[in-house]
PyMOL Python script that loads the backbone (N, CA, C, O; Angstrom):
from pymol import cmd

cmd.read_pdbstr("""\
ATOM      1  N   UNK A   1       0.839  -1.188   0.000  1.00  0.00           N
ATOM      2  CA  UNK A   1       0.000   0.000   0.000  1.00  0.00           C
ATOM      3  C   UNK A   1       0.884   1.251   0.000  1.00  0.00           C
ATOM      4  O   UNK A   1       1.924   1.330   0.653  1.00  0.00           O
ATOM      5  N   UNK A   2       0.413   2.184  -0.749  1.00  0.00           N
ATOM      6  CA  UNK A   2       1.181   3.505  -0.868  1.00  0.00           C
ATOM      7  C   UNK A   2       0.701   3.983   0.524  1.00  0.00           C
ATOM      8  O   UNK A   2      -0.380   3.790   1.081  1.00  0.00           O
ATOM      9  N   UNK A   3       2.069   4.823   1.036  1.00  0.00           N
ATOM     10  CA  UNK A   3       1.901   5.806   1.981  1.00  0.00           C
ATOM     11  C   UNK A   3       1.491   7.190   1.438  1.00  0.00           C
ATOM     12  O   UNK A   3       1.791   7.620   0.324  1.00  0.00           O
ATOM     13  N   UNK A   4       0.735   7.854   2.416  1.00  0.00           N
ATOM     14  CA  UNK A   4      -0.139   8.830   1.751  1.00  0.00           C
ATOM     15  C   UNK A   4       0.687  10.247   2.490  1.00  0.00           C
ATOM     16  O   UNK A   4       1.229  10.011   3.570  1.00  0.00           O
ATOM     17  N   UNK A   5       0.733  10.848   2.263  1.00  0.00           N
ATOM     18  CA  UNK A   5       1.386  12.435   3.013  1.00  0.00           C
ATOM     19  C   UNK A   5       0.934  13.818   2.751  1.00  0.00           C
ATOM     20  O   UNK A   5       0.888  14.270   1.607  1.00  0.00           O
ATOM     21  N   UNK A   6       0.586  14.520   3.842  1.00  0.00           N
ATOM     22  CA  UNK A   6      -0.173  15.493   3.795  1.00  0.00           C
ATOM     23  C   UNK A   6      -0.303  16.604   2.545  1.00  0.00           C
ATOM     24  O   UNK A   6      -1.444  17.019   2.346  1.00  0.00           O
ATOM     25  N   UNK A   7       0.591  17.036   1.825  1.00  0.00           N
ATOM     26  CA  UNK A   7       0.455  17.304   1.389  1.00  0.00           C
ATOM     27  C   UNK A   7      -0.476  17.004  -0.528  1.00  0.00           C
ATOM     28  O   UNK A   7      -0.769  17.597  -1.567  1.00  0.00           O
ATOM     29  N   UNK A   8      -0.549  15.703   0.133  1.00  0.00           N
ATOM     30  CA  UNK A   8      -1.671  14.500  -0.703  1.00  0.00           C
ATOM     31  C   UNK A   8      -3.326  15.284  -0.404  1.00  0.00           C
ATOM     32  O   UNK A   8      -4.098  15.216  -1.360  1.00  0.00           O
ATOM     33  N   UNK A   9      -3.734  15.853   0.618  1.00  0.00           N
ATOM     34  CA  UNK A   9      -4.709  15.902   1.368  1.00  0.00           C
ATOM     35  C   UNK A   9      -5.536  17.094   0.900  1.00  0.00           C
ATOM     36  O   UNK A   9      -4.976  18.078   0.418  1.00  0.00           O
ATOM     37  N   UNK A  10      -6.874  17.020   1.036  1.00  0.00           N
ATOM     38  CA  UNK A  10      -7.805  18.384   0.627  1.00  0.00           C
ATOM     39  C   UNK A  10      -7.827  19.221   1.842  1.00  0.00           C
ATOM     40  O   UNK A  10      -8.352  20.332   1.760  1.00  0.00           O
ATOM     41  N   UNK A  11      -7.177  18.711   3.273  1.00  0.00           N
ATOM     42  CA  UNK A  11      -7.642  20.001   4.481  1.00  0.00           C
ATOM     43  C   UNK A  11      -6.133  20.333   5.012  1.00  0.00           C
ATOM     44  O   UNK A  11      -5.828  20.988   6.009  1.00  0.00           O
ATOM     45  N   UNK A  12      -5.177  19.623   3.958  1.00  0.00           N
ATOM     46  CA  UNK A  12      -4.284  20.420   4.057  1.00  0.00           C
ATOM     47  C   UNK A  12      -3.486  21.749   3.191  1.00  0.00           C
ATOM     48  O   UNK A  12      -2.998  21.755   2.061  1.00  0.00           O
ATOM     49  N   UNK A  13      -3.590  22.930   4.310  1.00  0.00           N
ATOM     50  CA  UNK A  13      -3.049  24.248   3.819  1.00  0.00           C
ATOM     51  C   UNK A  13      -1.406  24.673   3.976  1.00  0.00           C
ATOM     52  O   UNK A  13      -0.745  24.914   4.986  1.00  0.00           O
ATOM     53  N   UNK A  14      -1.119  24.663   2.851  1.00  0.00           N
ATOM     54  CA  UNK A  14       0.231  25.286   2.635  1.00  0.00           C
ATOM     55  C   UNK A  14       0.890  26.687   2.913  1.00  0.00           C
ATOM     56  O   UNK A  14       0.730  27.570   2.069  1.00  0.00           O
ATOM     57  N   UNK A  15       1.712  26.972   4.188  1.00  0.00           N
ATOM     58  CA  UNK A  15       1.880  28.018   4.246  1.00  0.00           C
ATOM     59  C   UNK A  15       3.109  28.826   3.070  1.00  0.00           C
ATOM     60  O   UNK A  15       3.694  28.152   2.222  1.00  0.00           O
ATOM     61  N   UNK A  16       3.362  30.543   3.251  1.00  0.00           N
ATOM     62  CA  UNK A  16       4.117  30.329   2.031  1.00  0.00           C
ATOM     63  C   UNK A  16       4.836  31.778   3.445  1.00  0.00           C
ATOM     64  O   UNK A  16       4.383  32.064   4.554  1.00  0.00           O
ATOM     65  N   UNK A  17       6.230  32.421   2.575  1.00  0.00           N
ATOM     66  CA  UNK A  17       6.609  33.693   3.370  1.00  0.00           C
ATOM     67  C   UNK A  17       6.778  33.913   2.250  1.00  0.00           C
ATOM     68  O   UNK A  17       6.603  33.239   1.235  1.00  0.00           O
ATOM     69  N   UNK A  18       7.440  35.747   2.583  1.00  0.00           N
ATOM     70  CA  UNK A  18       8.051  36.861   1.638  1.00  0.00           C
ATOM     71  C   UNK A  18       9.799  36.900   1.266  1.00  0.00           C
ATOM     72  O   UNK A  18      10.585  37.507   1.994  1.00  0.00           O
ATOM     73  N   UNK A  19      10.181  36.237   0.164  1.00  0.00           N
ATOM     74  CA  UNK A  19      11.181  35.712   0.116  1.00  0.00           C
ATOM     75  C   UNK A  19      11.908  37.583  -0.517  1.00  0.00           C
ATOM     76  O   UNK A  19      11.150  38.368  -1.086  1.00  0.00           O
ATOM     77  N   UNK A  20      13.429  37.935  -0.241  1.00  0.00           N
ATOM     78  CA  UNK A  20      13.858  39.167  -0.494  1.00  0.00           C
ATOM     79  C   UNK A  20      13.668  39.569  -1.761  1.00  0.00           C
ATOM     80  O   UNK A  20      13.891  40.775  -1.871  1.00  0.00           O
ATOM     81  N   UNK A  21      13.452  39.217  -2.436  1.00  0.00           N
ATOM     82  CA  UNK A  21      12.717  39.617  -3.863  1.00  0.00           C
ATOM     83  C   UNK A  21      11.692  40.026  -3.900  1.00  0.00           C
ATOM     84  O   UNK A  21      11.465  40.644  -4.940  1.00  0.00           O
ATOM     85  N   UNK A  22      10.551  39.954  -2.914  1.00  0.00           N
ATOM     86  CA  UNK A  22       9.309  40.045  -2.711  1.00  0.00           C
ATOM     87  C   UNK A  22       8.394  39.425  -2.962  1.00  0.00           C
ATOM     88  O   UNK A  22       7.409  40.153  -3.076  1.00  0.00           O
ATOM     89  N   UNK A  23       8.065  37.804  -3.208  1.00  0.00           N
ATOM     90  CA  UNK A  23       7.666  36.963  -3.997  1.00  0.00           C
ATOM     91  C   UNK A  23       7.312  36.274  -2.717  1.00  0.00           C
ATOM     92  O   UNK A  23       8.025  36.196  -1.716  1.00  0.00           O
ATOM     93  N   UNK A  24       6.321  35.869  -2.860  1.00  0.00           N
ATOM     94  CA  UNK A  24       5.773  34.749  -1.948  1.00  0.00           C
ATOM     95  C   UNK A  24       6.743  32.984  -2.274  1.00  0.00           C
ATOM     96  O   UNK A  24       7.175  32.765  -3.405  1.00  0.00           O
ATOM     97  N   UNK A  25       6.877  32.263  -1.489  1.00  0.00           N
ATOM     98  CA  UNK A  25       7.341  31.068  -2.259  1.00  0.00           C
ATOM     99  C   UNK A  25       6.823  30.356  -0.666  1.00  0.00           C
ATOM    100  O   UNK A  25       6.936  30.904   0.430  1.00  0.00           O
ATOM    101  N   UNK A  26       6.175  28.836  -0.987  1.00  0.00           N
ATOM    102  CA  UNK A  26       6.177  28.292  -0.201  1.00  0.00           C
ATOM    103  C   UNK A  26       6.841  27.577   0.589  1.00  0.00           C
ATOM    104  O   UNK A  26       7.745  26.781   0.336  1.00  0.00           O
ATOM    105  N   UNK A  27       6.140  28.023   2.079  1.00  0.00           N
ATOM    106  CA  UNK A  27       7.614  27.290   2.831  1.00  0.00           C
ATOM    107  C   UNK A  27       7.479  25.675   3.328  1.00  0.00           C
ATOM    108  O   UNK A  27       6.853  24.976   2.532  1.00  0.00           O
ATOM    109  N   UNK A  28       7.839  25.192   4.189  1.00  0.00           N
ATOM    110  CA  UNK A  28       8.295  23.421   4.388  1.00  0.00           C
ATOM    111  C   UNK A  28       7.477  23.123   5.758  1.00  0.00           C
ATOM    112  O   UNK A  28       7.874  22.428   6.693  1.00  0.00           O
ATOM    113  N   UNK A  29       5.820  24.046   5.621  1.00  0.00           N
ATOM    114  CA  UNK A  29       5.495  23.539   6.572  1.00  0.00           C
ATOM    115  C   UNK A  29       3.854  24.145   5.851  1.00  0.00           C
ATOM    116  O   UNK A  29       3.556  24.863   4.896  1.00  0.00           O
ATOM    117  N   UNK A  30       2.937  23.258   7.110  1.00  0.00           N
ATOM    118  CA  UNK A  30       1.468  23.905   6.336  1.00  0.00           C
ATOM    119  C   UNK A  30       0.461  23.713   7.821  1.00  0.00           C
ATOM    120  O   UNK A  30       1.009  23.351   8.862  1.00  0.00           O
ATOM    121  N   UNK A  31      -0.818  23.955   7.782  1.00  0.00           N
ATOM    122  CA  UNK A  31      -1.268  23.021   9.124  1.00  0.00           C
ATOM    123  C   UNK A  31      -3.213  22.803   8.349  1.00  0.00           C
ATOM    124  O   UNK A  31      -3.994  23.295   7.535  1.00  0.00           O
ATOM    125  N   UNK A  32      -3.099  21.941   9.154  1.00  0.00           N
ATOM    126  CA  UNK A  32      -4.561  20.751   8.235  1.00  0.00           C
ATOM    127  C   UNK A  32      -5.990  21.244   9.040  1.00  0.00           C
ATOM    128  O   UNK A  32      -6.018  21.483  10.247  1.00  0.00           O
ATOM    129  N   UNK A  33      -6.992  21.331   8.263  1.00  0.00           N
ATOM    130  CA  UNK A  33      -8.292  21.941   8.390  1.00  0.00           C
ATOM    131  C   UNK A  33      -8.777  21.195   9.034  1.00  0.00           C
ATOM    132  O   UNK A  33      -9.199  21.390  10.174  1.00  0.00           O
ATOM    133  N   UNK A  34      -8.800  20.401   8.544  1.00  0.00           N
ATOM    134  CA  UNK A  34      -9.808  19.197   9.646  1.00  0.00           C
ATOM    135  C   UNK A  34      -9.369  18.535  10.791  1.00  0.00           C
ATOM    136  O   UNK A  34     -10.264  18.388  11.623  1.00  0.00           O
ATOM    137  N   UNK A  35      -7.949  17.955  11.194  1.00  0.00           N
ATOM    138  CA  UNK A  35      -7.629  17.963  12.378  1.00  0.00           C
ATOM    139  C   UNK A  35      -6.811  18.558  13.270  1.00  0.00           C
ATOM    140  O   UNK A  35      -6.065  18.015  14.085  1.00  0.00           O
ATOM    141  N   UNK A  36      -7.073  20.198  12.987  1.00  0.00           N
ATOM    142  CA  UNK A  36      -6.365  21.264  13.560  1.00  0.00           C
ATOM    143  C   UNK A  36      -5.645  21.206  14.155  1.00  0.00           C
ATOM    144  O   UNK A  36      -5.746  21.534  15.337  1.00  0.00           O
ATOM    145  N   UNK A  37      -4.406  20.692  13.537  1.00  0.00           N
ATOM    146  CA  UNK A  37      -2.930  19.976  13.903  1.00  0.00           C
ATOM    147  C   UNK A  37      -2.175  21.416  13.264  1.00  0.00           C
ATOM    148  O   UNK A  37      -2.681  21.953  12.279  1.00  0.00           O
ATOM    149  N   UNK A  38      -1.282  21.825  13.724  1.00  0.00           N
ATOM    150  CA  UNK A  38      -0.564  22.994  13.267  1.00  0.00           C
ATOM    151  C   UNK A  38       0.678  22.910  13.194  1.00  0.00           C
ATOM    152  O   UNK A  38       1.010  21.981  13.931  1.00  0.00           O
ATOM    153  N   UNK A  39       1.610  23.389  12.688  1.00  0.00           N
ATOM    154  CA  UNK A  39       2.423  22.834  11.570  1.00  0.00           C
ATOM    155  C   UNK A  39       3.183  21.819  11.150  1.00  0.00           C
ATOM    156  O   UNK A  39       4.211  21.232  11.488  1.00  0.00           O
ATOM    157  N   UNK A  40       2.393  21.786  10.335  1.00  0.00           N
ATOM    158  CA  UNK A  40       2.254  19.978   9.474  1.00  0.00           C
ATOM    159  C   UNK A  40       3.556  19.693   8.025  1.00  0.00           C
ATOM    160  O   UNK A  40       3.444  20.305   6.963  1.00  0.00           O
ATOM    161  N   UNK A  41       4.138  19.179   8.158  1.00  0.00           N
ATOM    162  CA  UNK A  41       5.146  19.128   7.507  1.00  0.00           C
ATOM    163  C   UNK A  41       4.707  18.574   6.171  1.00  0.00           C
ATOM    164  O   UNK A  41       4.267  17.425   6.141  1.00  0.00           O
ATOM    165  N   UNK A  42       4.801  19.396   4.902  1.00  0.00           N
ATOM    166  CA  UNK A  42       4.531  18.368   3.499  1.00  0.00           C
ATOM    167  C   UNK A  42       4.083  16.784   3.340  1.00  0.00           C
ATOM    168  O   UNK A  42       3.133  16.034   3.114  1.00  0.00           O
ATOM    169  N   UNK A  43       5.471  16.851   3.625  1.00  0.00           N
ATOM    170  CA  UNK A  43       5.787  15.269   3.063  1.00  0.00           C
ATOM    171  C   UNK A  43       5.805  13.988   4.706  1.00  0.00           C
ATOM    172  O   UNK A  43       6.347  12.916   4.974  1.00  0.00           O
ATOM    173  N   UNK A  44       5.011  14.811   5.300  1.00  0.00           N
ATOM    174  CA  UNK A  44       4.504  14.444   6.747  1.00  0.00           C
ATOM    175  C   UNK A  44       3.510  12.994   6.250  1.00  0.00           C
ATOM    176  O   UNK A  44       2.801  13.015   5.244  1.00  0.00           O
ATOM    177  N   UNK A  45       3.649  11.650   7.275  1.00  0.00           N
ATOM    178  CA  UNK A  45       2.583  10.851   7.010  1.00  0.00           C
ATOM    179  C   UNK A  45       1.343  11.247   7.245  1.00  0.00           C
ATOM    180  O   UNK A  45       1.094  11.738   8.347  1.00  0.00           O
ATOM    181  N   UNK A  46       0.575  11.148   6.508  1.00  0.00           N
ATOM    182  CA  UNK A  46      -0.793  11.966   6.645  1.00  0.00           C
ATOM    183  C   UNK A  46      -1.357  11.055   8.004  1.00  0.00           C
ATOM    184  O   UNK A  46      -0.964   9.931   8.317  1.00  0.00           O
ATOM    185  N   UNK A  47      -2.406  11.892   8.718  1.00  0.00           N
ATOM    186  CA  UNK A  47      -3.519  11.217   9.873  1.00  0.00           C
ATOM    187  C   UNK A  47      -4.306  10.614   9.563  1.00  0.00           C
ATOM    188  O   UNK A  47      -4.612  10.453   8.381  1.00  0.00           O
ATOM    189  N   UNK A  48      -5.045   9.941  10.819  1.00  0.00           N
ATOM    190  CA  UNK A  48      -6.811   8.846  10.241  1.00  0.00           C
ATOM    191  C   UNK A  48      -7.976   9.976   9.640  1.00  0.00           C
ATOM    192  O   UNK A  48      -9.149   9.637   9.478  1.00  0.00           O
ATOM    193  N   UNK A  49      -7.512  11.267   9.358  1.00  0.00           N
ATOM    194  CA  UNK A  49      -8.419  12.360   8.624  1.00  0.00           C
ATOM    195  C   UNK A  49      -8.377  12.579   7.089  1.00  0.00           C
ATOM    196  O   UNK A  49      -9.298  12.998   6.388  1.00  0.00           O
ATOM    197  N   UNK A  50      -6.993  12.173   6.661  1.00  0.00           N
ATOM    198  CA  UNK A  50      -7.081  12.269   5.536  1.00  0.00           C
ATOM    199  C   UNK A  50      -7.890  12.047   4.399  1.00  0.00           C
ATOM    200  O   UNK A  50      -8.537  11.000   4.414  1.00  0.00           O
ATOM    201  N   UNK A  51      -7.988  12.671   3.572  1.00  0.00           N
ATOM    202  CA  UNK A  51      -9.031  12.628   2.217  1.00  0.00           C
ATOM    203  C   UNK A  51      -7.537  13.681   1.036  1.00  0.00           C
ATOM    204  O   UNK A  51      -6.741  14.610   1.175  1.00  0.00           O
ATOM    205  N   UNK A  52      -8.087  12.457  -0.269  1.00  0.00           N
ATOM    206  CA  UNK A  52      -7.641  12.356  -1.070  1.00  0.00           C
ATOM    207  C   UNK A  52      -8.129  13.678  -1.383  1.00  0.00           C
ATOM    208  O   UNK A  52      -9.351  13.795  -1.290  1.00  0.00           O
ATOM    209  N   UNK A  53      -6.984  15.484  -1.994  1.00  0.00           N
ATOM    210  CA  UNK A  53      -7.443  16.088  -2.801  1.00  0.00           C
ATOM    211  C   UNK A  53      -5.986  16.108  -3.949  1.00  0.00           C
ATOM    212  O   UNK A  53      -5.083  15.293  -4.138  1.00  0.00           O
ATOM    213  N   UNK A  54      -6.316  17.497  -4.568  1.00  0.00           N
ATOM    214  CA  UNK A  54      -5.205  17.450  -5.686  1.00  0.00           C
ATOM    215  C   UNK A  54      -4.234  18.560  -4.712  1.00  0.00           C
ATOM    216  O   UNK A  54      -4.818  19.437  -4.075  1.00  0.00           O
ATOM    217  N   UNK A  55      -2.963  18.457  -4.667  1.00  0.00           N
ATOM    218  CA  UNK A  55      -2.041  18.658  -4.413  1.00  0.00           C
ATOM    219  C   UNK A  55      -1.439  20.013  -4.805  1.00  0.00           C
ATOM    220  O   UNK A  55      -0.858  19.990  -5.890  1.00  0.00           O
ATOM    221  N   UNK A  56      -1.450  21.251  -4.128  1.00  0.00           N
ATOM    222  CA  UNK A  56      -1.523  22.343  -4.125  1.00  0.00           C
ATOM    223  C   UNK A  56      -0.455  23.032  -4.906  1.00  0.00           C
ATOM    224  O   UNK A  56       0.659  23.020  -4.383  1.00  0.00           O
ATOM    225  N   UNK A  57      -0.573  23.598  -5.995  1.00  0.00           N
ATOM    226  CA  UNK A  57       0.495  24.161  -7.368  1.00  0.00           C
ATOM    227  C   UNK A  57       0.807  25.519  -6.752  1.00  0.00           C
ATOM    228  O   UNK A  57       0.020  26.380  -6.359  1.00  0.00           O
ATOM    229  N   UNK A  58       2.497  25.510  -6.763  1.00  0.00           N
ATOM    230  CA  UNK A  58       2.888  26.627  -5.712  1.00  0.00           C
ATOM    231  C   UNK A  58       2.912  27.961  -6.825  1.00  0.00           C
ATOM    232  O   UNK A  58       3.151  27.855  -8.027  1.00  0.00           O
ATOM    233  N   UNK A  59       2.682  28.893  -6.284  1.00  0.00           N
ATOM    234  CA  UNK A  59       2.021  30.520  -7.019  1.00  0.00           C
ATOM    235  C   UNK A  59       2.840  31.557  -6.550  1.00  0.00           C
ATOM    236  O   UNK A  59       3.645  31.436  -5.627  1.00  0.00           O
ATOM    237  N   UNK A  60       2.671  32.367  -7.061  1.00  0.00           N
ATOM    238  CA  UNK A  60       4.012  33.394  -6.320  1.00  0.00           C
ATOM    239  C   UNK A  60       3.153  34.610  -6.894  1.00  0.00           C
ATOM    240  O   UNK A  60       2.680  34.706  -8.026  1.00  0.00           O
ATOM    241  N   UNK A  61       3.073  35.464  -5.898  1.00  0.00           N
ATOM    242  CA  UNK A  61       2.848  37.119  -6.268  1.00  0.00           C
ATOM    243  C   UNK A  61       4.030  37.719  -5.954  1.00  0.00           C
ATOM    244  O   UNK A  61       4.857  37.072  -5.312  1.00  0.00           O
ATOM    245  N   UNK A  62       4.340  39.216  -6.404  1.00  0.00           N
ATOM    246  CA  UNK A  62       4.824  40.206  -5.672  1.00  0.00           C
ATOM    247  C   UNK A  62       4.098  40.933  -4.637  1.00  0.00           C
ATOM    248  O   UNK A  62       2.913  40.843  -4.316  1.00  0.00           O
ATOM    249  N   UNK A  63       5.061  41.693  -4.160  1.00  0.00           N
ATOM    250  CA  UNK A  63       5.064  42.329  -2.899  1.00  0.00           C
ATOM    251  C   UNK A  63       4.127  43.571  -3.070  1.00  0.00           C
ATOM    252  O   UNK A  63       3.523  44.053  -2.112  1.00  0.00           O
ATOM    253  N   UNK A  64       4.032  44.111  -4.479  1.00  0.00           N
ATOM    254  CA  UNK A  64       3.670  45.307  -5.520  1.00  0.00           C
ATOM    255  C   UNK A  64       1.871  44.833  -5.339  1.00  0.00           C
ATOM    256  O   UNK A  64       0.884  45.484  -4.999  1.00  0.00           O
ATOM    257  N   UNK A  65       2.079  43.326  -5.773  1.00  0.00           N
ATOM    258  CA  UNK A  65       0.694  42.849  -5.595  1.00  0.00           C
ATOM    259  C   UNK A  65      -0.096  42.647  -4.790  1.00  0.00           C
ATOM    260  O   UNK A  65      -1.310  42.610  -4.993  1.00  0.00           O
ATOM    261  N   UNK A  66       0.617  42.437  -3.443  1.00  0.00           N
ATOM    262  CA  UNK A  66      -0.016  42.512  -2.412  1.00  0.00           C
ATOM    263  C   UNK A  66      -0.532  43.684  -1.689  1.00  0.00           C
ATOM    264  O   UNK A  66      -1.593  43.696  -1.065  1.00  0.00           O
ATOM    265  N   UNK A  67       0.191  44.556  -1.799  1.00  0.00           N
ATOM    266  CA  UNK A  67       0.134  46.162  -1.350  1.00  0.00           C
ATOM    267  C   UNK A  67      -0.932  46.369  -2.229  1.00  0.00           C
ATOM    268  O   UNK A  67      -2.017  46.317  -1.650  1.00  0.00           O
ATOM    269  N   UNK A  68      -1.016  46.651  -3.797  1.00  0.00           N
ATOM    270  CA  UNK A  68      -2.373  46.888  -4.157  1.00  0.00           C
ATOM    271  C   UNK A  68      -3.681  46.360  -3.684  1.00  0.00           C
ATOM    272  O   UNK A  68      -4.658  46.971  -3.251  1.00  0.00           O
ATOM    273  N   UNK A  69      -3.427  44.754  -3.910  1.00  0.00           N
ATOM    274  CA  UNK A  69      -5.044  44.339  -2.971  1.00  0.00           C
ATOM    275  C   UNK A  69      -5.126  44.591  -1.524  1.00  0.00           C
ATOM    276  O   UNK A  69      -6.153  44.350  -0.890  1.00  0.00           O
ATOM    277  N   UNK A  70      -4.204  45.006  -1.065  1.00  0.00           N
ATOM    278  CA  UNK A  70      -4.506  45.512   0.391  1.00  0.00           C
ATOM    279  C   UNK A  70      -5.247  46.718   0.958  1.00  0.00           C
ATOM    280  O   UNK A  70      -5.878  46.869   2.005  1.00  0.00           O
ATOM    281  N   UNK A  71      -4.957  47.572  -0.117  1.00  0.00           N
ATOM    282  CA  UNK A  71      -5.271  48.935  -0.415  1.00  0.00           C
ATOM    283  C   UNK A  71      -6.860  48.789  -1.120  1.00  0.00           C
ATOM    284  O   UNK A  71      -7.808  49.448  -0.692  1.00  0.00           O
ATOM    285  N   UNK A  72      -6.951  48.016  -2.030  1.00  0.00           N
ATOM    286  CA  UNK A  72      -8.050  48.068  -2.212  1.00  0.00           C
ATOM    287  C   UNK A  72      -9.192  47.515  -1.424  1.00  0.00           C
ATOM    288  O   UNK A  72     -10.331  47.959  -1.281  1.00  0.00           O
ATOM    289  N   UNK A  73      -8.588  46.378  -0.915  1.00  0.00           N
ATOM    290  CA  UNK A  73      -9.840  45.880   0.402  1.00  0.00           C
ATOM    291  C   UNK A  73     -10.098  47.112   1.404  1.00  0.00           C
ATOM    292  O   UNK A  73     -11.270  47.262   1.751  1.00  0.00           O
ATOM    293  N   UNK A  74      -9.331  47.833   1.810  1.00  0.00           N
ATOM    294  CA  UNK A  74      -9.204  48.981   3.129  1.00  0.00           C
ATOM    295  C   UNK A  74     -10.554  50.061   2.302  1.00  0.00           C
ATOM    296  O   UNK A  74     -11.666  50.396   2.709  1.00  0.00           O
ATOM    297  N   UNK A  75      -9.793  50.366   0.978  1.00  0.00           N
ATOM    298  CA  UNK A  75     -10.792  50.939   0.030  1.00  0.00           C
ATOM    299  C   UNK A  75     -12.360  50.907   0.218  1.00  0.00           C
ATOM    300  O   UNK A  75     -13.206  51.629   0.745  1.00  0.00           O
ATOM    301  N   UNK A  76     -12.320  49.387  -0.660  1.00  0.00           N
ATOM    302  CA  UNK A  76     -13.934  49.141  -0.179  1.00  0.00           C
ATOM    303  C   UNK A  76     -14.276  48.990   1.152  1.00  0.00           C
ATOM    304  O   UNK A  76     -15.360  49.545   1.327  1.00  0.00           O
ATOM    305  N   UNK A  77     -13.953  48.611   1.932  1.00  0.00           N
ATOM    306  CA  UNK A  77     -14.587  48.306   3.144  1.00  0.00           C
ATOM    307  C   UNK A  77     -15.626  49.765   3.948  1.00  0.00           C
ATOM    308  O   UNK A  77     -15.250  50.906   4.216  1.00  0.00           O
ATOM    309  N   UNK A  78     -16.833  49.190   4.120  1.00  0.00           N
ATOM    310  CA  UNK A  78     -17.380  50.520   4.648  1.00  0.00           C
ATOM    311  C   UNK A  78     -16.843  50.641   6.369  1.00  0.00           C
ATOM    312  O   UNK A  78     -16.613  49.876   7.306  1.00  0.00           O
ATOM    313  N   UNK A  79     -16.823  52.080   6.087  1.00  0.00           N
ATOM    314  CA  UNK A  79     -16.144  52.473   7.454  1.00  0.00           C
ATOM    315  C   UNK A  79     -16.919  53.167   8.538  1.00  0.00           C
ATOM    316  O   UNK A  79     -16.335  53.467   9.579  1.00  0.00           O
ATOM    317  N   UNK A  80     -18.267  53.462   8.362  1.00  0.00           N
ATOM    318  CA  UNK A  80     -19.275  53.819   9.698  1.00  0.00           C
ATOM    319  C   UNK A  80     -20.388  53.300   8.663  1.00  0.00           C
ATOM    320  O   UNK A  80     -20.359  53.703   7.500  1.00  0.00           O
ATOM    321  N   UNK A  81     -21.511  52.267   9.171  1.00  0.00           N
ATOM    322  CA  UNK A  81     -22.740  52.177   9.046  1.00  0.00           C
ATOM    323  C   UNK A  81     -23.270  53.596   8.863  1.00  0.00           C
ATOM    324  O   UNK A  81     -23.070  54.600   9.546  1.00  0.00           O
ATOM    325  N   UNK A  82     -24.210  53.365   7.445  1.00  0.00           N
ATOM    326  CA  UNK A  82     -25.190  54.400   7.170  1.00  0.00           C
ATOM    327  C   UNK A  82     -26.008  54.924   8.415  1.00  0.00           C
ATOM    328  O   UNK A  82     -26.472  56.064   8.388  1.00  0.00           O
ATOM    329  N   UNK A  83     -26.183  54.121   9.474  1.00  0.00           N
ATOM    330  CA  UNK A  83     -27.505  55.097  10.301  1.00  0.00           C
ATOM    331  C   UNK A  83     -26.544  56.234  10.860  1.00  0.00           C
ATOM    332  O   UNK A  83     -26.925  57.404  10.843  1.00  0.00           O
ATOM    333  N   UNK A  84     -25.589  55.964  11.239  1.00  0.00           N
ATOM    334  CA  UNK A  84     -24.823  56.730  12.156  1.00  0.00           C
ATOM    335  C   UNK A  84     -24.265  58.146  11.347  1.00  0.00           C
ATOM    336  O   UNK A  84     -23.935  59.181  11.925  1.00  0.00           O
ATOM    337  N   UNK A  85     -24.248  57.936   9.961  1.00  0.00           N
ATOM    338  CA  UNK A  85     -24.085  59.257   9.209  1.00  0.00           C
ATOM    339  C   UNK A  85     -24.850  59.892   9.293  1.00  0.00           C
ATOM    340  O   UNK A  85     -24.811  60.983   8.723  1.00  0.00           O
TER     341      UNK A  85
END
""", "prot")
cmd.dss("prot")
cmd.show_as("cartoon", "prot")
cmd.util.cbc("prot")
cmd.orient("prot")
């Protein structure tokens, strides 16, 4: 039987940092949704929770990119409820 490893898993989340370039890249650890185990190593033997998903394709933004959607969430967000105006 194949051994299965978390990063095999649908409730496991991949953490990533800000590498000096400004680029997100993922790092060598993640922690799992469903048995709120915290930080869970990739290539970790998965738990009796596991479920088969597809295996998370690593993505990279800039730093440029993040600052814009940050700015824009702050943007939209309403900032006093209408009654109070």
């Amino acid at each position: 039987m194949e051994q299965t490893v978390c990063k095999q898993c649908r409730f496991f989340i991949q953490h990533y940092v800000l590498t000096n370039e400004g680029k997100l890249a993922a790092a060598y650890c993640g922690h799992c949704l469903k048995a709120h185990l915290k930080c869970r190593k990739p290539d970790r033997k998965s738990c009796e929770e596991f479920l088969p998903g597809e295996e998370q394709k690593a993505h990279y933004v800039t730093r440029q990119y993040l600052r814009r959607a940050l700015l824009q969430r702050v943007l939209d967000m309403e900032l006093m409820p209408e009654e109070l105006l």
